[in-house]
FIRO-689097 format. One record per residue: residue in three letters; x, y, z of N, C-alpha, C, O in turn. Coordinates in nm, 2 decimals. Example, Ala and Ser with C-alpha at 12.3 -4.5 7.8 and 13.67 -1.06 7.14 Angstrom:
    aa       nX       nY       nZ      caX      caY      caZ       cX       cY       cZ       oX       oY       oZ
   Ala     1.32    -0.57     0.78     1.23    -0.45     0.78     1.32    -0.33     0.78     1.42    -0.33     0.85
   Ser     1.28    -0.22     0.71     1.37    -0.11     0.71     1.29     0.00     0.79     1.34     0.11     0.80
***
This chain:
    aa       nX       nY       nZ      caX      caY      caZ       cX       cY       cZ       oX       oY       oZ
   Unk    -0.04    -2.57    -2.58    -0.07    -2.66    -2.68    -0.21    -2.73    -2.65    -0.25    -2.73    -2.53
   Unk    -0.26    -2.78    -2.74    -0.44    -2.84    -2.74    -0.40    -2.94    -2.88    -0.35    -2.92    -2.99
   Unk    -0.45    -3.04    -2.78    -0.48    -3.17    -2.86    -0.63    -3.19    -2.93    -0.72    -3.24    -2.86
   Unk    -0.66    -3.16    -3.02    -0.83    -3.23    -3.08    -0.85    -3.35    -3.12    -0.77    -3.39    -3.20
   Unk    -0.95    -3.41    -3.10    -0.91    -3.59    -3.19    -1.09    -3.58    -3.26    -1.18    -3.53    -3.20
   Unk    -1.09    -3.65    -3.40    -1.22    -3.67    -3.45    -1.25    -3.77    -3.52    -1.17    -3.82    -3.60
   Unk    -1.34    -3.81    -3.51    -1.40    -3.95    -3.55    -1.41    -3.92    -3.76    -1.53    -3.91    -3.80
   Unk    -1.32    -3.92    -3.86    -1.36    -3.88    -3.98    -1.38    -4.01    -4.06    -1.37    -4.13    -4.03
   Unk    -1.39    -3.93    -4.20    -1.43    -4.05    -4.30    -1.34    -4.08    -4.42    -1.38    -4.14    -4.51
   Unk    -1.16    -4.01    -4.40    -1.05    -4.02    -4.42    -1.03    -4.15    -4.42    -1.02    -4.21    -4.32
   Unk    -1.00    -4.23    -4.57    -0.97    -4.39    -4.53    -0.85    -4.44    -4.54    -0.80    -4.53    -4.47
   Unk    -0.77    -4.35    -4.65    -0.65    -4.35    -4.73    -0.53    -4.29    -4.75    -0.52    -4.19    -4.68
   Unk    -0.46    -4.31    -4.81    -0.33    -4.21    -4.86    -0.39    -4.14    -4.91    -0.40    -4.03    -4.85
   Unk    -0.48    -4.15    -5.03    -0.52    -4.03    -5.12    -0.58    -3.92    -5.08    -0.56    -3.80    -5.10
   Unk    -0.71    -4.00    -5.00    -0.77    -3.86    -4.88    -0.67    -3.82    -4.78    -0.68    -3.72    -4.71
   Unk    -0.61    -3.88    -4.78    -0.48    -3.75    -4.66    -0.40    -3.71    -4.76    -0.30    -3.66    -4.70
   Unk    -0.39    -3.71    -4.85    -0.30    -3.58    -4.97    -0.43    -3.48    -4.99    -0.40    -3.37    -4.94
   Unk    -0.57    -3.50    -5.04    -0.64    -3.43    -5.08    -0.68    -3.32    -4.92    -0.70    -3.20    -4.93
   Unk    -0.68    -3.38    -4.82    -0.68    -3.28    -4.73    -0.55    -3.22    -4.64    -0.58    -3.12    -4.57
   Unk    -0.40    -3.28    -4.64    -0.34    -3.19    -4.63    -0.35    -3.07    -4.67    -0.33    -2.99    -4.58
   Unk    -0.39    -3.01    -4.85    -0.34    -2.79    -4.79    -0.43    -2.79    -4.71    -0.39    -2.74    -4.60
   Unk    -0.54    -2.83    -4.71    -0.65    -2.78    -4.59    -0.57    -2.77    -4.46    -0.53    -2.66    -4.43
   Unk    -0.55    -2.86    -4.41    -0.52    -2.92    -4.26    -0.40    -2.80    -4.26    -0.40    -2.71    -4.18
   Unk    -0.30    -2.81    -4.35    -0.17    -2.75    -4.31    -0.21    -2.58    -4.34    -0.11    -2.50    -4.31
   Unk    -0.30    -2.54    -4.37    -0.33    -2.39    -4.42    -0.44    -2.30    -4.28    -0.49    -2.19    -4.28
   Unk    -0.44    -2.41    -4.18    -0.54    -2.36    -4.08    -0.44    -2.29    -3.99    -0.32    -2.33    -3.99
   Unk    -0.48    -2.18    -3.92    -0.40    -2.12    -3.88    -0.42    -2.18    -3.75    -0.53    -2.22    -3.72
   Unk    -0.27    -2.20    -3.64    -0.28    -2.28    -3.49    -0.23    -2.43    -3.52    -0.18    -2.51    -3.45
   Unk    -0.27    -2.42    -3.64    -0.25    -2.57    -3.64    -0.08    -2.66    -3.64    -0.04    -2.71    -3.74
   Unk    -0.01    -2.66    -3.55     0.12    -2.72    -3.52     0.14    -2.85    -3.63     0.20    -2.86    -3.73
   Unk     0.08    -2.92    -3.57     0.09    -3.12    -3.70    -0.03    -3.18    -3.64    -0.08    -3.18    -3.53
   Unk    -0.06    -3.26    -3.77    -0.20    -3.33    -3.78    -0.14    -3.47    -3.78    -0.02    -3.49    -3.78
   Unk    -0.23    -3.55    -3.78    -0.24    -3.72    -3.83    -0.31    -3.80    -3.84    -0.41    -3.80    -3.76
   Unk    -0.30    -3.86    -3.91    -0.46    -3.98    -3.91    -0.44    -4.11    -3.90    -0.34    -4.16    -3.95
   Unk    -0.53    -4.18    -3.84    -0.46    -4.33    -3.82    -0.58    -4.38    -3.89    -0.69    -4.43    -3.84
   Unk    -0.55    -4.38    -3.99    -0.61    -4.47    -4.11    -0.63    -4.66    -4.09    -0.69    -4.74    -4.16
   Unk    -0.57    -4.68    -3.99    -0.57    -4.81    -3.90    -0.72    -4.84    -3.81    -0.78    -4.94    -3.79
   Unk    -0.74    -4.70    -3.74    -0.82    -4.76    -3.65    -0.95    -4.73    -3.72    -0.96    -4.62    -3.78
   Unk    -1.06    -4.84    -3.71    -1.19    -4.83    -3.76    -1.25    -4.70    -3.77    -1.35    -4.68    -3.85
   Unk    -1.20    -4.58    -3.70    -1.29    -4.51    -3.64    -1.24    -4.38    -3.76    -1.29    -4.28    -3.78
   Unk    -1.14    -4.43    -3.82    -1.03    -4.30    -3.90    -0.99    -4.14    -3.76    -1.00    -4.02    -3.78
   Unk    -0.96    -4.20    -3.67    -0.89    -4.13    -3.58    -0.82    -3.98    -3.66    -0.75    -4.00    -3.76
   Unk    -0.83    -3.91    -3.63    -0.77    -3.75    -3.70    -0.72    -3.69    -3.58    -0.81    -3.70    -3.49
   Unk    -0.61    -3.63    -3.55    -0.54    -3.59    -3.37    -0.51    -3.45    -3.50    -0.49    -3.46    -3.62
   Unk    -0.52    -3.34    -3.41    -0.49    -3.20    -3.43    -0.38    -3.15    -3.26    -0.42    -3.16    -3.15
   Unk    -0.29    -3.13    -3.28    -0.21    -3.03    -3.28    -0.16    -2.89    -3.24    -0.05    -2.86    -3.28
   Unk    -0.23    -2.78    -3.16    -0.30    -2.67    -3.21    -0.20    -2.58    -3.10    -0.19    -2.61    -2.98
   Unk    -0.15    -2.49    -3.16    -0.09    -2.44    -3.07    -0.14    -2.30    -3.00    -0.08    -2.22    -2.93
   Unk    -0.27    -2.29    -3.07    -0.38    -2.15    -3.01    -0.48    -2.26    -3.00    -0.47    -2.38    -3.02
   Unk    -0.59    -2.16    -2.96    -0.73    -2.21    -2.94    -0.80    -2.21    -3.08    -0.85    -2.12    -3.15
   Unk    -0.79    -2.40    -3.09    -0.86    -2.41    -3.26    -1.01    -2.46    -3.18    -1.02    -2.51    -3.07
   Unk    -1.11    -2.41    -3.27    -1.21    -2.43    -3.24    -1.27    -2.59    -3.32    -1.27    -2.57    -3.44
   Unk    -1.31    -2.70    -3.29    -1.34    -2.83    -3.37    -1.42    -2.79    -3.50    -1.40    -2.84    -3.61
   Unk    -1.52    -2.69    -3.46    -1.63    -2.63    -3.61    -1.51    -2.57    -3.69    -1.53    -2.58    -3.82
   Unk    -1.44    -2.53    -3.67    -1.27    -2.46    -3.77    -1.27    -2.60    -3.91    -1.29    -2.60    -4.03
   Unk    -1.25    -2.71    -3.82    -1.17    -2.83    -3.85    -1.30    -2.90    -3.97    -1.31    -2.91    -4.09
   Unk    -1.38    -2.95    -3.86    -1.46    -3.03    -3.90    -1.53    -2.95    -4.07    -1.56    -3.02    -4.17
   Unk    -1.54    -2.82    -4.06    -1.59    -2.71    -4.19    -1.49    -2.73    -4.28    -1.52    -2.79    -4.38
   Unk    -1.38    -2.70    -4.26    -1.25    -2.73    -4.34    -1.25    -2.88    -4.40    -1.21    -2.91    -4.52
   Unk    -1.27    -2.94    -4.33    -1.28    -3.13    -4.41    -1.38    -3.11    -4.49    -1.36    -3.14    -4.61
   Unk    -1.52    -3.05    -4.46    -1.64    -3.04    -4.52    -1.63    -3.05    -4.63    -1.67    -3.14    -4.71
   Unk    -1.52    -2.87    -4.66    -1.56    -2.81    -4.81    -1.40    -2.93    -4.88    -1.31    -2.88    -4.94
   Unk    -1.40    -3.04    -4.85    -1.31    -3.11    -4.91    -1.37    -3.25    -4.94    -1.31    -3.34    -4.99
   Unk    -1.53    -3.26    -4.89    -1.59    -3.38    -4.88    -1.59    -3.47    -4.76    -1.67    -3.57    -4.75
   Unk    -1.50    -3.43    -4.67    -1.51    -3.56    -4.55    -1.57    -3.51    -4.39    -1.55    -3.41    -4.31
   Unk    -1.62    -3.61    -4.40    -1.67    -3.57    -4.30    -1.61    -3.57    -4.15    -1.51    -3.63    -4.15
   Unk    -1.63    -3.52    -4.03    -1.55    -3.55    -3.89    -1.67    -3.49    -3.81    -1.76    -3.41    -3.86
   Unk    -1.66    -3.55    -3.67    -1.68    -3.52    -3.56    -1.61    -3.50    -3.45    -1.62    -3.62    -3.48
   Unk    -1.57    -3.48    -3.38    -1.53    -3.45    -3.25    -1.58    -3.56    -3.12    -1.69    -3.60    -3.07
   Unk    -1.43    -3.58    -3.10    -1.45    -3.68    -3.00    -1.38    -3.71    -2.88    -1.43    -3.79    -2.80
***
């Protein structure tokens, strides 16, 4: 298992519905979460192969939000 965490621009319920299929359609990907709490919009990945962060961060992309790796 591999933990990834990213700094995104996920603020809400609504943006974590609109990017759930994404998140749940990646392949490795075990369970996601976002802590919509902390300033930073904290995103923790899950991964039960080797996900690569450009996988992740591309995938929010083509959904509008943005992430980093951190």
């Amino acid at each position: 298992m591999e933990t990834l965490k990213f700094k995104t621009t996920i603020k809400c319920g609504g943006c974590i519905a609109s990017v759930t299929p994404v998140l749940n359609h990646l392949e490795g990907i075990e369970k996601w979460e976002v802590d919509t709490i902390n300033p930073d919009k904290i995103l923790t990945v899950t991964a039960s192969t080797a996900l690569k962060p450009d996988t992740v961060i591309t995938a929010l992309a083509a959904k509008g939000y943005r992430a980093e790796a951190i």
